[in-house]
N, C-alpha and C positions, 0 to 999 in steps of 0.2 A: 542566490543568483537566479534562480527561476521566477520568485516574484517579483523579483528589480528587471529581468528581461522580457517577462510576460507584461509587467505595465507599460513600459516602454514601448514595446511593438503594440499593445491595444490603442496606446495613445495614439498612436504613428496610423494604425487604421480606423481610429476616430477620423484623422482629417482625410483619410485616401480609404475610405471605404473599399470592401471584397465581399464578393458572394458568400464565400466558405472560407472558415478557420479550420486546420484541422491538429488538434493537438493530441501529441503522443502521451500516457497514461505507463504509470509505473506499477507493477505489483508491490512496489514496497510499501503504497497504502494502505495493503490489508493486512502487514504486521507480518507473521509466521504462517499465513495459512492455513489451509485445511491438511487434517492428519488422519487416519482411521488406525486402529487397531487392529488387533493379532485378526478379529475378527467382522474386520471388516466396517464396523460404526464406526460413523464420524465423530472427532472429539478436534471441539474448537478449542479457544483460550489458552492454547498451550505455552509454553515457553522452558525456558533456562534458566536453573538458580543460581546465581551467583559461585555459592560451593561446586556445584557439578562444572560450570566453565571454568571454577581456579584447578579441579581434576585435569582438565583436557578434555572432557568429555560431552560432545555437541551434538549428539543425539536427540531427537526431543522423547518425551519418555512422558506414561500416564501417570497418575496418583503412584499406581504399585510398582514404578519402575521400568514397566516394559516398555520398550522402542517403539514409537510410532512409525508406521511409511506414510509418506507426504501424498495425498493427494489430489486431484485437480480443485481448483479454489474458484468458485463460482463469482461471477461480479457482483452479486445481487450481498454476497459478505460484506459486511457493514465495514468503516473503514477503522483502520489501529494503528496508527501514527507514531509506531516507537523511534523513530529520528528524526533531524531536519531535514536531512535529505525527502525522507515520505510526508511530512507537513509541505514542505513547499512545494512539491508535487502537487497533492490536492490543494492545493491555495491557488495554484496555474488552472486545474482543471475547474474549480469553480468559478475564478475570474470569468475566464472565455465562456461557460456556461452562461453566467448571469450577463453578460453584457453581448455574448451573441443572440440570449433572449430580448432583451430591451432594443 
């Protein structure tokens, strides 16, 4: 629904031109996040095994097990597209990007 509504309103201000777009941005494009450990280092690429979610258990965890706490996630993180939800996000934020440039 984001890029069927993002086209349609670009189109819609192709013939009724605006000064400014301003479009809202989801954290869900960067995936999981930044994590740091017990001690404090950052550890990207995290995730959830399949076994550990049929547990119940949604903790994120490093190599040896121990829990991550979540920490603040800079924008400059590249993006990780694990739904459609977080694809069509960034598919809206680059439309309006490339066609606010041109």
């Amino acid at each position: 629904m984001n890029t069927l509504g993002t086209a349609e309103l670009l189109e819609a201000l192709a013939a009724q031109p605006v000064k400014k777009l301003v479009v809202a941005s989801s954290m869900s494009i960067y995936g999981e996040g930044r994590y740091v450990d017990a001690a404090g280092r950052p550890k990207q690429c995290v995730g959830r095994s399949s076994e550990q979610l049929r547990r119940g258990d949604w903790e994120v965890r490093d190599a040896s097990g121990q829990a991550l706490r979540p920490a603040p996630t800079p924008e400059t993180k590249r993006p990780s597209l694990p739904s459609v939800y977080a694809l069509s996000k960034y598919d809206q934020e680059r439309l309006c990007l490339m066609l606010g440039a041109a």
